[in-house]
Every structure is written in structure tokens, then in C-alpha cells.
mmCIF file of the N, C-alpha and C atoms, coordinates in Angstrom:
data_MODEL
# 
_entry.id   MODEL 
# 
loop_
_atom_site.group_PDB 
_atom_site.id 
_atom_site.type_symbol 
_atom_site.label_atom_id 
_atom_site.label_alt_id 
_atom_site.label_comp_id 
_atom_site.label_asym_id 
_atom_site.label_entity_id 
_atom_site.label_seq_id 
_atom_site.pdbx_PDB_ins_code 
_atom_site.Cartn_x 
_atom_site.Cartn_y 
_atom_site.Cartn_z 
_atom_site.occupancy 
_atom_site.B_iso_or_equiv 
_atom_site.pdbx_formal_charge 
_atom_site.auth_seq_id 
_atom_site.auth_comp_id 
_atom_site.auth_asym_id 
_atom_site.auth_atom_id 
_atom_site.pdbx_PDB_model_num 
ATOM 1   N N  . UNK A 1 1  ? 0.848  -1.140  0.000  1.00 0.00 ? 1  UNK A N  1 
ATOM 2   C CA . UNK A 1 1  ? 0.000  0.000   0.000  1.00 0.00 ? 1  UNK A CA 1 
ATOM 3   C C  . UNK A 1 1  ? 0.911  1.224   0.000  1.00 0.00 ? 1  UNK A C  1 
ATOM 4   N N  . UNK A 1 2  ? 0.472  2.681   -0.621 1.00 0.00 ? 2  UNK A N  1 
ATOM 5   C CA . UNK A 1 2  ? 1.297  3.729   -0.822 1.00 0.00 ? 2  UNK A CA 1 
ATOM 6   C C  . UNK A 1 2  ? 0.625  4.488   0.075  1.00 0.00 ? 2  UNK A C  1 
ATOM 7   N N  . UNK A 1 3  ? 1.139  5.255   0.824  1.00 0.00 ? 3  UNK A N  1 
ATOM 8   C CA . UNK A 1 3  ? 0.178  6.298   0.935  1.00 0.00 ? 3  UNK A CA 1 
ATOM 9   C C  . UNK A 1 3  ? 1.163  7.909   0.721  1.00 0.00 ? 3  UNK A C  1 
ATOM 10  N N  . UNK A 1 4  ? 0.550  9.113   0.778  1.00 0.00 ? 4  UNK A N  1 
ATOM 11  C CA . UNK A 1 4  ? 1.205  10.254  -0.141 1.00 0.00 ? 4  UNK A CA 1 
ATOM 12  C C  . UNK A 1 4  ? 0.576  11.394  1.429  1.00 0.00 ? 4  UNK A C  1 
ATOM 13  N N  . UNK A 1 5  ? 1.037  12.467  1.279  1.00 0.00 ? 5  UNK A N  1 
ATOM 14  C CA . UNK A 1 5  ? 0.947  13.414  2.061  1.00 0.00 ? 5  UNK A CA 1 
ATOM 15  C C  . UNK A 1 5  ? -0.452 14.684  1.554  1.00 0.00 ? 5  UNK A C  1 
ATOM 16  N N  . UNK A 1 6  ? -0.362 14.916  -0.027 1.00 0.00 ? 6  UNK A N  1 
ATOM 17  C CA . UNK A 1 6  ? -1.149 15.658  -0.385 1.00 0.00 ? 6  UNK A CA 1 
ATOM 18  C C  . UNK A 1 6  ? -1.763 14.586  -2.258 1.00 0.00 ? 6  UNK A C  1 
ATOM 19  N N  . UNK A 1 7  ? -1.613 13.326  -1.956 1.00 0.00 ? 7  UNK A N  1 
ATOM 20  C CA . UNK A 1 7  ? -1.989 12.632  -3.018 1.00 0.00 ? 7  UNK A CA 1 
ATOM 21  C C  . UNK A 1 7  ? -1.029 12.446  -4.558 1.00 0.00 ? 7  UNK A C  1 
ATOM 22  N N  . UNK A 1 8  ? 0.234  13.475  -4.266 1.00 0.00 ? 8  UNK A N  1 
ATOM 23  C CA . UNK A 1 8  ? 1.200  13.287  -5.335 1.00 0.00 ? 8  UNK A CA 1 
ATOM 24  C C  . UNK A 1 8  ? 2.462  12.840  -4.270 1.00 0.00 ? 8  UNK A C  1 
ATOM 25  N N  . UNK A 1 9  ? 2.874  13.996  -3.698 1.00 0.00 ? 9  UNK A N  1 
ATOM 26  C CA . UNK A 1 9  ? 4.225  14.207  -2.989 1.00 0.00 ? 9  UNK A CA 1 
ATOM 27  C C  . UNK A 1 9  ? 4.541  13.111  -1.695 1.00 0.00 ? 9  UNK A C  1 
ATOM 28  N N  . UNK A 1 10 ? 5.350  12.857  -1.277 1.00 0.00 ? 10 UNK A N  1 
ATOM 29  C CA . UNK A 1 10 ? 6.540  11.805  -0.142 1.00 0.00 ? 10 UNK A CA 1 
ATOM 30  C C  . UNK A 1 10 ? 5.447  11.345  0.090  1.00 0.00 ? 10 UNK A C  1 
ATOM 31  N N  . UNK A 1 11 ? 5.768  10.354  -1.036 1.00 0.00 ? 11 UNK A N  1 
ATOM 32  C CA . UNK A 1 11 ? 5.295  8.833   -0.921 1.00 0.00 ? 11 UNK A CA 1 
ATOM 33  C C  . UNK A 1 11 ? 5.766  7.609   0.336  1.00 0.00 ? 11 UNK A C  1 
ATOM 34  N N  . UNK A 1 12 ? 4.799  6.908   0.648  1.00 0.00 ? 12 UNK A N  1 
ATOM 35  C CA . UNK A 1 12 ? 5.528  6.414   2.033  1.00 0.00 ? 12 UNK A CA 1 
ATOM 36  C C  . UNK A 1 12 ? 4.610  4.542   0.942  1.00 0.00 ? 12 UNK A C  1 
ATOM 37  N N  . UNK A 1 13 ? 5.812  4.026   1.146  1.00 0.00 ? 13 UNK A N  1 
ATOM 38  C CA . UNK A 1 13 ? 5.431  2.590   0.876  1.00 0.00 ? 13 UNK A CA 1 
ATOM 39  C C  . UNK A 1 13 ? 5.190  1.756   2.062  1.00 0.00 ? 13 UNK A C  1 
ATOM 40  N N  . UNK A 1 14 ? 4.187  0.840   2.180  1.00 0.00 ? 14 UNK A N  1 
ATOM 41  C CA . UNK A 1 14 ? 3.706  0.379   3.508  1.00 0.00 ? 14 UNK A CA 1 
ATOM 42  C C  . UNK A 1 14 ? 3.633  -1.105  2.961  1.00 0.00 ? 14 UNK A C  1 
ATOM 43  N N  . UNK A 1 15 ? 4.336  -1.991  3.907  1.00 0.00 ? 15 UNK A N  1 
ATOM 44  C CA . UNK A 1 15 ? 4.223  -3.646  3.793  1.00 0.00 ? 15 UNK A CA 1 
ATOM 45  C C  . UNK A 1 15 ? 4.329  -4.067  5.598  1.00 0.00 ? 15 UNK A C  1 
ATOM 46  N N  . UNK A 1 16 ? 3.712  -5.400  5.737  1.00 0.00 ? 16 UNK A N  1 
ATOM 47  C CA . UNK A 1 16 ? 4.136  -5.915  6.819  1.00 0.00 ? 16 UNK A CA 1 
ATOM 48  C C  . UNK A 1 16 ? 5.049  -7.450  6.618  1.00 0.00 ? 16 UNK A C  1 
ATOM 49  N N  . UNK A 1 17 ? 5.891  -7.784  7.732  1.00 0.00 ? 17 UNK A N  1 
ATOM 50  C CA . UNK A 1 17 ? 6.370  -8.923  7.714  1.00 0.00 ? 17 UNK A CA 1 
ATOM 51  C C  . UNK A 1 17 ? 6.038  -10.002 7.760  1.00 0.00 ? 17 UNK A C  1 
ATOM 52  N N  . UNK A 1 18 ? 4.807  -10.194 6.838  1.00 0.00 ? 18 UNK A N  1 
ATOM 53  C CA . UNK A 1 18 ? 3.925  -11.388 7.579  1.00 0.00 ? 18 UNK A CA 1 
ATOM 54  C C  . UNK A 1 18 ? 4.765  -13.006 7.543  1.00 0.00 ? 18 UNK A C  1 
ATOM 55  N N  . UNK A 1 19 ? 4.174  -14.015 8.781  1.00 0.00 ? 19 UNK A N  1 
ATOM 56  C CA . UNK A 1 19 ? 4.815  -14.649 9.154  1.00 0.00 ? 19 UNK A CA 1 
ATOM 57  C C  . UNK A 1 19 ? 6.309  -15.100 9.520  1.00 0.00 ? 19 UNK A C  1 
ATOM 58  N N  . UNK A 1 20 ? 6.895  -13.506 9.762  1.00 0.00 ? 20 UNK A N  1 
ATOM 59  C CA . UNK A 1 20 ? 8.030  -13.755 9.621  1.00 0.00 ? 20 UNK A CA 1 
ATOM 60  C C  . UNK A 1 20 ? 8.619  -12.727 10.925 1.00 0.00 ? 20 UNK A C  1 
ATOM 61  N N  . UNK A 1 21 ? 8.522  -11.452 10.490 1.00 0.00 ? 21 UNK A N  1 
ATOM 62  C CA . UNK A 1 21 ? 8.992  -10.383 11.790 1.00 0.00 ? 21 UNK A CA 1 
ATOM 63  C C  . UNK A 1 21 ? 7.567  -9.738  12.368 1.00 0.00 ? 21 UNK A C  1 
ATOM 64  N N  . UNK A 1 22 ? 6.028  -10.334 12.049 1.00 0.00 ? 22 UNK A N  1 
ATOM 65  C CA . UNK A 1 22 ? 5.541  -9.630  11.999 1.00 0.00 ? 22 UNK A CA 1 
ATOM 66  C C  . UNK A 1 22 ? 4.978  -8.364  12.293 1.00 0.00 ? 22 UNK A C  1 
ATOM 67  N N  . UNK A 1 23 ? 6.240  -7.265  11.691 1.00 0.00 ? 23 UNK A N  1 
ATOM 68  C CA . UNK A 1 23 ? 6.537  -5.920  12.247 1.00 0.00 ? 23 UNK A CA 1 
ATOM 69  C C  . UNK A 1 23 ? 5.542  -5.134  10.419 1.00 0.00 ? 23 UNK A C  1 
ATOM 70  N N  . UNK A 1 24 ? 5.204  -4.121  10.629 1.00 0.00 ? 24 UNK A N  1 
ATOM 71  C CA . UNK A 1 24 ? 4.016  -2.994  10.233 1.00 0.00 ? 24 UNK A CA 1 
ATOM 72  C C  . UNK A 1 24 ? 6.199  -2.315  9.714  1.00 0.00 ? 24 UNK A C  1 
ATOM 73  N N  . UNK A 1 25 ? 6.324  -1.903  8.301  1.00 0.00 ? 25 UNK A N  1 
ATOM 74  C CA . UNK A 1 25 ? 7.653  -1.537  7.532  1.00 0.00 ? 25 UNK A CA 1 
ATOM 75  C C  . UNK A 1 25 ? 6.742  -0.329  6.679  1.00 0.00 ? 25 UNK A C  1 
ATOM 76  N N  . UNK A 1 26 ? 7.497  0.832   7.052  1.00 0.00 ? 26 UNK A N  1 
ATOM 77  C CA . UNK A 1 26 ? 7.239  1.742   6.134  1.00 0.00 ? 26 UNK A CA 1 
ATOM 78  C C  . UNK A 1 26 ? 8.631  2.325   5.554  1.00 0.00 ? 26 UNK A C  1 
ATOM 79  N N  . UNK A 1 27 ? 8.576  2.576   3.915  1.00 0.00 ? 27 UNK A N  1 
ATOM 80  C CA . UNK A 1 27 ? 9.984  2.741   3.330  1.00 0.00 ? 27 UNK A CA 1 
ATOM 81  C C  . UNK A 1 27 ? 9.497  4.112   2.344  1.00 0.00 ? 27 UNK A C  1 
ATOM 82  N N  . UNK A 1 28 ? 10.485 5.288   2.309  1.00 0.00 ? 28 UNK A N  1 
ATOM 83  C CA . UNK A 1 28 ? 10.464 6.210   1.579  1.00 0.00 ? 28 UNK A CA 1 
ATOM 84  C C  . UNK A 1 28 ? 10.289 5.585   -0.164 1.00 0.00 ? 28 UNK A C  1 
ATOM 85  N N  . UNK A 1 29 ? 9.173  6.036   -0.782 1.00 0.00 ? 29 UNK A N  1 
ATOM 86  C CA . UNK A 1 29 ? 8.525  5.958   -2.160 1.00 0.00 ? 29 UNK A CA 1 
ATOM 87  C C  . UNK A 1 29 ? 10.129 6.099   -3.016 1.00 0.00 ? 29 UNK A C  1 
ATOM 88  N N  . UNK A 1 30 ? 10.745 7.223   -2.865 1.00 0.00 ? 30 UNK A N  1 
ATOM 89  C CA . UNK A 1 30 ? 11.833 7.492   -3.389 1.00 0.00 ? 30 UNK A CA 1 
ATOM 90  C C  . UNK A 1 30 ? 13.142 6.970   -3.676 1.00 0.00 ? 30 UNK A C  1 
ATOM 91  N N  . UNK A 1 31 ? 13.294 6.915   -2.229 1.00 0.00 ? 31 UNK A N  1 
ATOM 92  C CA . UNK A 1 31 ? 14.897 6.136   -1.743 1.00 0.00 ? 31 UNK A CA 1 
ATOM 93  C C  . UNK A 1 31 ? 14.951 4.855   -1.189 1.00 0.00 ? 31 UNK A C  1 
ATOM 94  N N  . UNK A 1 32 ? 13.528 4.477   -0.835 1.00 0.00 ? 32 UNK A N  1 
ATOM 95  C CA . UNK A 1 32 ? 13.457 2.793   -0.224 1.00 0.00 ? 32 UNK A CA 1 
ATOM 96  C C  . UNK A 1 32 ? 14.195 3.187   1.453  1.00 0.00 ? 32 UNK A C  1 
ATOM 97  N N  . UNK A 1 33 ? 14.765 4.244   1.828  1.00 0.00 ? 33 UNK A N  1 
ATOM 98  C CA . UNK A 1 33 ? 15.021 4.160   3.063  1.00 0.00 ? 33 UNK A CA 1 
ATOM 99  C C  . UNK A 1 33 ? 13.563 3.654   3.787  1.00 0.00 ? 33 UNK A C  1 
ATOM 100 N N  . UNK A 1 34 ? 14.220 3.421   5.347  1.00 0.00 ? 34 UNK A N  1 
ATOM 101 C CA . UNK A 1 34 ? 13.091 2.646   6.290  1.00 0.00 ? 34 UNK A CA 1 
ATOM 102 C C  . UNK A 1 34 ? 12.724 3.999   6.778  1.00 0.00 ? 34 UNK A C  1 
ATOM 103 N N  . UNK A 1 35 ? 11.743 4.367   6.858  1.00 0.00 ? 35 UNK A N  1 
ATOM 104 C CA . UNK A 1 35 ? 11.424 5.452   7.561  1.00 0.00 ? 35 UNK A CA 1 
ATOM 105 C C  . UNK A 1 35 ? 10.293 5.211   9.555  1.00 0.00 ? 35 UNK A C  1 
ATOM 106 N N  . UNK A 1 36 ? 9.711  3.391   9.035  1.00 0.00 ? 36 UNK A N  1 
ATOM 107 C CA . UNK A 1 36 ? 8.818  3.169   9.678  1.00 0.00 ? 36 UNK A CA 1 
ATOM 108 C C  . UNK A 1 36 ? 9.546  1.884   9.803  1.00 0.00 ? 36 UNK A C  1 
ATOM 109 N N  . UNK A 1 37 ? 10.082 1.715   11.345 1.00 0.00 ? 37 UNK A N  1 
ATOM 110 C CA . UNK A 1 37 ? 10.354 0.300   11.038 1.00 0.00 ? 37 UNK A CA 1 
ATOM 111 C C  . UNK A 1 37 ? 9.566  -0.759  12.412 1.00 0.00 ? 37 UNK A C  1 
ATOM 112 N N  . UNK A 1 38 ? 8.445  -0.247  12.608 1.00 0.00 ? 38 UNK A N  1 
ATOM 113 C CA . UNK A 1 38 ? 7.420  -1.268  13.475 1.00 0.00 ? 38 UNK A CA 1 
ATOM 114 C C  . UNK A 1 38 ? 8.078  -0.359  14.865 1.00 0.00 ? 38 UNK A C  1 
ATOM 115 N N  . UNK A 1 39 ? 6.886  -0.904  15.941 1.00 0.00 ? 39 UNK A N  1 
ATOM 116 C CA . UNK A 1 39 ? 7.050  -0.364  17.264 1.00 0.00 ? 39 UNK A CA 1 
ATOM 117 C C  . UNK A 1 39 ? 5.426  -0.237  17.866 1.00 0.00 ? 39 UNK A C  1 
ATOM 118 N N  . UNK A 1 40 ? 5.479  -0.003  18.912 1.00 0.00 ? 40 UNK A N  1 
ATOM 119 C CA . UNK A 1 40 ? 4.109  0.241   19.530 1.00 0.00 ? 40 UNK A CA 1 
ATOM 120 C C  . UNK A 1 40 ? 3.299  -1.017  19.404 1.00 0.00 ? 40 UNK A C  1 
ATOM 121 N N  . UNK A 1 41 ? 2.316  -0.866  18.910 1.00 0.00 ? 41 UNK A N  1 
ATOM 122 C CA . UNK A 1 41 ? 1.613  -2.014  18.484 1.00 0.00 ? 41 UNK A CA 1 
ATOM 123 C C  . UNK A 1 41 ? 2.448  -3.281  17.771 1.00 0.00 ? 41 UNK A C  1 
ATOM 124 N N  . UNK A 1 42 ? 3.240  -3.188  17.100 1.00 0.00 ? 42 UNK A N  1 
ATOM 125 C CA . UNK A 1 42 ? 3.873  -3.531  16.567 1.00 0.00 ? 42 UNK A CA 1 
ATOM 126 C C  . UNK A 1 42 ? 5.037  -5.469  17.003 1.00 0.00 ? 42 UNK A C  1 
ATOM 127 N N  . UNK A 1 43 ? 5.138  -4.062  17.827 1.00 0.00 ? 43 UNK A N  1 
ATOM 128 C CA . UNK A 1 43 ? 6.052  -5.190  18.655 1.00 0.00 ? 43 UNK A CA 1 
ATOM 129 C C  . UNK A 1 43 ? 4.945  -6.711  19.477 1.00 0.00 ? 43 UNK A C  1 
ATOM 130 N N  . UNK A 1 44 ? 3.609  -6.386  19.285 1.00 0.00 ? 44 UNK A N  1 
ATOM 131 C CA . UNK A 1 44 ? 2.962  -7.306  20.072 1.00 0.00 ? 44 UNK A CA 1 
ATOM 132 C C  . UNK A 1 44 ? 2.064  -8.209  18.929 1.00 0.00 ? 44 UNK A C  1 
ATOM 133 N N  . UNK A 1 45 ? 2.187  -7.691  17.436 1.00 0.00 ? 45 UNK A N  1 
ATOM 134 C CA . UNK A 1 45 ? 1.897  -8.469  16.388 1.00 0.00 ? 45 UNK A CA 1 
ATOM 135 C C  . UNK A 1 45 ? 1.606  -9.707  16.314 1.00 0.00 ? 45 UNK A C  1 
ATOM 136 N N  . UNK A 1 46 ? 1.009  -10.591 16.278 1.00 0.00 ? 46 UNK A N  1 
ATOM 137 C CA . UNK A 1 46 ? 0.994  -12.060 15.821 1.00 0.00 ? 46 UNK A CA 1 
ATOM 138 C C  . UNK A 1 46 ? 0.200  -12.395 14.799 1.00 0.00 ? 46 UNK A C  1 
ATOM 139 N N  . UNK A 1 47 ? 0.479  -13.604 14.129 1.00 0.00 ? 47 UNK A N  1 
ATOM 140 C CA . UNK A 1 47 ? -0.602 -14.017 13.297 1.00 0.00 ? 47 UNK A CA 1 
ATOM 141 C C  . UNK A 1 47 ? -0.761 -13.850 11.620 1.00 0.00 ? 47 UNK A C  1 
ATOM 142 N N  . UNK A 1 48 ? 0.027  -12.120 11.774 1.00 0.00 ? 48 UNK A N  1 
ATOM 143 C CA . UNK A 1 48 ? -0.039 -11.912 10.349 1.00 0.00 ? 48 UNK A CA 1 
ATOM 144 C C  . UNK A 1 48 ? 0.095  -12.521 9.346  1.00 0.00 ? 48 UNK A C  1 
ATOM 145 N N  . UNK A 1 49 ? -0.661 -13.038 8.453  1.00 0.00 ? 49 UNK A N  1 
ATOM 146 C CA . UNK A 1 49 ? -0.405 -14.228 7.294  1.00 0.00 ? 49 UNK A CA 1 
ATOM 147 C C  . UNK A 1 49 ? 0.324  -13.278 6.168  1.00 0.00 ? 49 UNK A C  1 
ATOM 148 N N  . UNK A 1 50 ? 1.024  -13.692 5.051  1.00 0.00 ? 50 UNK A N  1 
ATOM 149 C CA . UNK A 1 50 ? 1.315  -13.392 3.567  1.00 0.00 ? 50 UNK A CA 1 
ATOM 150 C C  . UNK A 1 50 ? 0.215  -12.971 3.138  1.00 0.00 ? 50 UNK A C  1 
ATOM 151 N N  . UNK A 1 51 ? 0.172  -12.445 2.133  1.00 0.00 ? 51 UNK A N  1 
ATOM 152 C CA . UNK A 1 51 ? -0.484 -11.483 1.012  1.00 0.00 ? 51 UNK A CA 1 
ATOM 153 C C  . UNK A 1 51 ? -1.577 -10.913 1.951  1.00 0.00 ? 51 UNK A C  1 
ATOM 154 N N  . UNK A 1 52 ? -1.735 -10.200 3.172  1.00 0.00 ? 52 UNK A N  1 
ATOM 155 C CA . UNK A 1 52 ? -2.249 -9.030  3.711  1.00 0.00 ? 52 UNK A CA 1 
ATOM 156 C C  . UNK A 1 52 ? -1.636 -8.160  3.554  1.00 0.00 ? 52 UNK A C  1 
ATOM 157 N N  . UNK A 1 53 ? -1.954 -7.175  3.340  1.00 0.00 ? 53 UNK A N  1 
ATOM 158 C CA . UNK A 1 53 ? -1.836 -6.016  2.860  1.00 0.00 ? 53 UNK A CA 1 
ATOM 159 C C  . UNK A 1 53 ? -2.754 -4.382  4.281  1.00 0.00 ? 53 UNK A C  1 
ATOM 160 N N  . UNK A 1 54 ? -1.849 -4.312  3.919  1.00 0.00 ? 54 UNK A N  1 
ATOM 161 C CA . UNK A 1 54 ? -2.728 -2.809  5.019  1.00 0.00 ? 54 UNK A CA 1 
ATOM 162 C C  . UNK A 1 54 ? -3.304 -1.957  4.920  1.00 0.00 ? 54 UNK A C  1 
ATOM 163 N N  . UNK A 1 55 ? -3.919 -1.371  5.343  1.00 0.00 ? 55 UNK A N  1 
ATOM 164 C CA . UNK A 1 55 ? -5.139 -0.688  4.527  1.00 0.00 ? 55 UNK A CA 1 
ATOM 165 C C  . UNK A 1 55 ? -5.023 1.229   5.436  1.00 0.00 ? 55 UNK A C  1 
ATOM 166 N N  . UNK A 1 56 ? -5.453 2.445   4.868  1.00 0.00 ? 56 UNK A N  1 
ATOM 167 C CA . UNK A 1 56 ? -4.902 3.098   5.228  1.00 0.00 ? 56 UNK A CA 1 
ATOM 168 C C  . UNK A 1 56 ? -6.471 3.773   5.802  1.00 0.00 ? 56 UNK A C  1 
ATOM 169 N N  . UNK A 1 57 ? -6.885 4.674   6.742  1.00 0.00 ? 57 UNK A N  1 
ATOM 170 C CA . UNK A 1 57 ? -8.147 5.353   6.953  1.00 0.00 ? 57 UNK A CA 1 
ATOM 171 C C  . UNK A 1 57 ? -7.910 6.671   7.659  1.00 0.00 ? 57 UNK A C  1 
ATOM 172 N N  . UNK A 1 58 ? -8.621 7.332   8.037  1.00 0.00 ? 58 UNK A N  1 
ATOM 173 C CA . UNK A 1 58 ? -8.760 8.556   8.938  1.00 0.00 ? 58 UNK A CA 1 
ATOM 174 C C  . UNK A 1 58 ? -7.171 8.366   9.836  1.00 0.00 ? 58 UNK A C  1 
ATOM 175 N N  . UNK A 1 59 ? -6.419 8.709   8.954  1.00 0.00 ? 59 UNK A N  1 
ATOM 176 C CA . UNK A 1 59 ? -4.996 8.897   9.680  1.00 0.00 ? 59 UNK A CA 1 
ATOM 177 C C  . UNK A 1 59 ? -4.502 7.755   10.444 1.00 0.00 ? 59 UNK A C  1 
ATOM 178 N N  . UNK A 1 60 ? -4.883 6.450   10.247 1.00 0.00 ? 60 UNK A N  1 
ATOM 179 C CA . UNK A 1 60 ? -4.182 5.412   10.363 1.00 0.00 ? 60 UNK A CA 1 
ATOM 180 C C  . UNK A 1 60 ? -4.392 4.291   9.765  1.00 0.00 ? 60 UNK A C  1 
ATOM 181 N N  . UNK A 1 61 ? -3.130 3.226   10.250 1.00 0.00 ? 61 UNK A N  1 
ATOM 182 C CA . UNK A 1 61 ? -2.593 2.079   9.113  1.00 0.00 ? 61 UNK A CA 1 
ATOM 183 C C  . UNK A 1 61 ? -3.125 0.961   9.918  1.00 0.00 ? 61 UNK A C  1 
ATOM 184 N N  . UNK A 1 62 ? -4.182 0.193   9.409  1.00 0.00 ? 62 UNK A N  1 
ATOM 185 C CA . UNK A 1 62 ? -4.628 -0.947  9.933  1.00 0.00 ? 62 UNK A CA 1 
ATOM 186 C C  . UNK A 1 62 ? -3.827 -2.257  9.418  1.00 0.00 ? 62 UNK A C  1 
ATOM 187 N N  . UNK A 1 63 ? -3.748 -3.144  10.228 1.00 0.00 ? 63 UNK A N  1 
ATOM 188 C CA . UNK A 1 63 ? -3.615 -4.405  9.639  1.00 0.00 ? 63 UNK A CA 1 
ATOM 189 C C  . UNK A 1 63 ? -4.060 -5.185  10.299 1.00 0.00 ? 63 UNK A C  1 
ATOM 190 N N  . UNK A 1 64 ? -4.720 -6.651  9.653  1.00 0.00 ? 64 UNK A N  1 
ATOM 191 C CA . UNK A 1 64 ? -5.092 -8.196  10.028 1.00 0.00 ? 64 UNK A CA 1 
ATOM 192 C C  . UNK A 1 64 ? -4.369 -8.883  10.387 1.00 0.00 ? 64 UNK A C  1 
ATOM 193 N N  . UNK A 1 65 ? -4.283 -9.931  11.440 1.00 0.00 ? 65 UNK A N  1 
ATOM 194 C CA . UNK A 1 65 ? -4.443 -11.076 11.362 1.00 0.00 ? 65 UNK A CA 1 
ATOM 195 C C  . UNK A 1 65 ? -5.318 -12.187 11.972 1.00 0.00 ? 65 UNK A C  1 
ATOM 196 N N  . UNK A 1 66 ? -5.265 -13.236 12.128 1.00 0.00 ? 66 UNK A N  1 
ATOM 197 C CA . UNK A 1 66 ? -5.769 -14.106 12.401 1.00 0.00 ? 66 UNK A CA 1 
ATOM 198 C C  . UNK A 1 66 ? -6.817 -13.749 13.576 1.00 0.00 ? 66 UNK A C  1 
ATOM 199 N N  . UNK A 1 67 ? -6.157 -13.397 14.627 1.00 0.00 ? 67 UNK A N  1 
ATOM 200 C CA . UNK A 1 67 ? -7.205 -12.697 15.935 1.00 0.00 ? 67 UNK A CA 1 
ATOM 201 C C  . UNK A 1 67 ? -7.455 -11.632 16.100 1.00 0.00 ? 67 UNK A C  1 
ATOM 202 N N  . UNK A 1 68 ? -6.668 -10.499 15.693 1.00 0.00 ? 68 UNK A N  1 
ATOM 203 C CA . UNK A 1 68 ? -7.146 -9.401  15.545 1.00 0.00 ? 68 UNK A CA 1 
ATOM 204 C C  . UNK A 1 68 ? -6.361 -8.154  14.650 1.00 0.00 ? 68 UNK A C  1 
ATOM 205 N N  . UNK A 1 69 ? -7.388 -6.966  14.402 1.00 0.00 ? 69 UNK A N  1 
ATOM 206 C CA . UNK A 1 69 ? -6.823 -5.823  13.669 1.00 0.00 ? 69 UNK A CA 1 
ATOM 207 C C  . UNK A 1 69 ? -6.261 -4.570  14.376 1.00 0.00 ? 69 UNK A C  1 
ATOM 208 N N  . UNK A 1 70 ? -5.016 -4.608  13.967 1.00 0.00 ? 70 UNK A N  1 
ATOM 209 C CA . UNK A 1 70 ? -3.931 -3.683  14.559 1.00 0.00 ? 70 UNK A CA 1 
ATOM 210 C C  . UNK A 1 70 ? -3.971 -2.379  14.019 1.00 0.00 ? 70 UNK A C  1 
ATOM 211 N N  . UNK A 1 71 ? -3.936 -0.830  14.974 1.00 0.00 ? 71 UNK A N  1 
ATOM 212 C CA . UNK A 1 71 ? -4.146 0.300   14.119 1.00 0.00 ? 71 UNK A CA 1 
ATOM 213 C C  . UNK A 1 71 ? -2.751 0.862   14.671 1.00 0.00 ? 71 UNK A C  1 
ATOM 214 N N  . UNK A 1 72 ? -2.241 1.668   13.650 1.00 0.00 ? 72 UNK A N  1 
ATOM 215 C CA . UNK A 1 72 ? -1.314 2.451   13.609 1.00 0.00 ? 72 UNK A CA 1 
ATOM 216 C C  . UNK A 1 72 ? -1.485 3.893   13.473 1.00 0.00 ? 72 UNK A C  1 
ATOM 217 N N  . UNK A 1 73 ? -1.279 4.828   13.930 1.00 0.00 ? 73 UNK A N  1 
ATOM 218 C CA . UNK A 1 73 ? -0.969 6.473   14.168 1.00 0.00 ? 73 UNK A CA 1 
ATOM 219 C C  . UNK A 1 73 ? -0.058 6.729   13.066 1.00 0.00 ? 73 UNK A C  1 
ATOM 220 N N  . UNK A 1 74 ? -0.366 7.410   11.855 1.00 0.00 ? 74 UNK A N  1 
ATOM 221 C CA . UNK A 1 74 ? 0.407  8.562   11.016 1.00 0.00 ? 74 UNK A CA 1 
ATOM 222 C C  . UNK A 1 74 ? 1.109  9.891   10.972 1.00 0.00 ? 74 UNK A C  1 
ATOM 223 N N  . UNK A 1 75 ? 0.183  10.426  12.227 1.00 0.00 ? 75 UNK A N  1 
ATOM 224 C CA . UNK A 1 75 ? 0.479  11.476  12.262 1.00 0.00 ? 75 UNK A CA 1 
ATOM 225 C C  . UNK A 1 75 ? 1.432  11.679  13.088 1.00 0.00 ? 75 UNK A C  1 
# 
């Protein structure tokens, strides 16, 4: 998932680690630097399967798994 600041400009690329670190990875659109590299919620993750994907709403980054949906703060 991408998400953008004003719908063009600093692009933020969003993936999670599923089954693996399952840490919430955000990387600059541009440079691939890590800008987001999991925390908060993050760190208490489980479950996350492959090909979930995160979904973006009213200023935060949700994600699934198995027992429950994790929200993340953007701002």
C-alpha cells in the first residue's frame, strides 16, 4: 500500500512482515530508506499471514491477522 501526504508528494510505501517479523515496515517511495520500522503495536503483532496487505483510513494504518486488527498512528 502507498500512501502520499497531499496525493502526489513523499510517498511512504507500507508492507508488513507477515509470518516472519511480523513488524508494520514503512519505506520512503523514493529512496526505499526505512522510515517506519514497526514499534508500539507492533512489537505485540501475531498471526499476520502473507499477502495481507494494510489498509490506510482517517490517519491510520490498519492491519489483520488471524485474531485481531492492529491500528497504527500517522500522524
Amino acid at each position: 500500500m502507498v500512501t502520499t501526504t497531499d496525493g502526489h508528494a513523499e510517498a511512504i510505501v507500507w508492507g508488513v512482515g507477515a509470518e516472519s517479523s511480523n513488524r508494520l515496515m514503512g519505506f520512503d517511495g523514493d529512496t526505499g530508506q526505512v522510515l517506519f520500522g514497526g514499534g508500539g503495536a507492533a512489537e505485540n503483532m501475531s498471526n499476520v499471514r502473507r499477502f495481507s496487505s494494510p489498509i490506510a483510513a482517517k490517519g491510520r494504518i490498519f492491519v489483520a491477522s488471524d485474531t485481531a486488527v492492529y491500528a497504527f498512528t500517522t500522524r
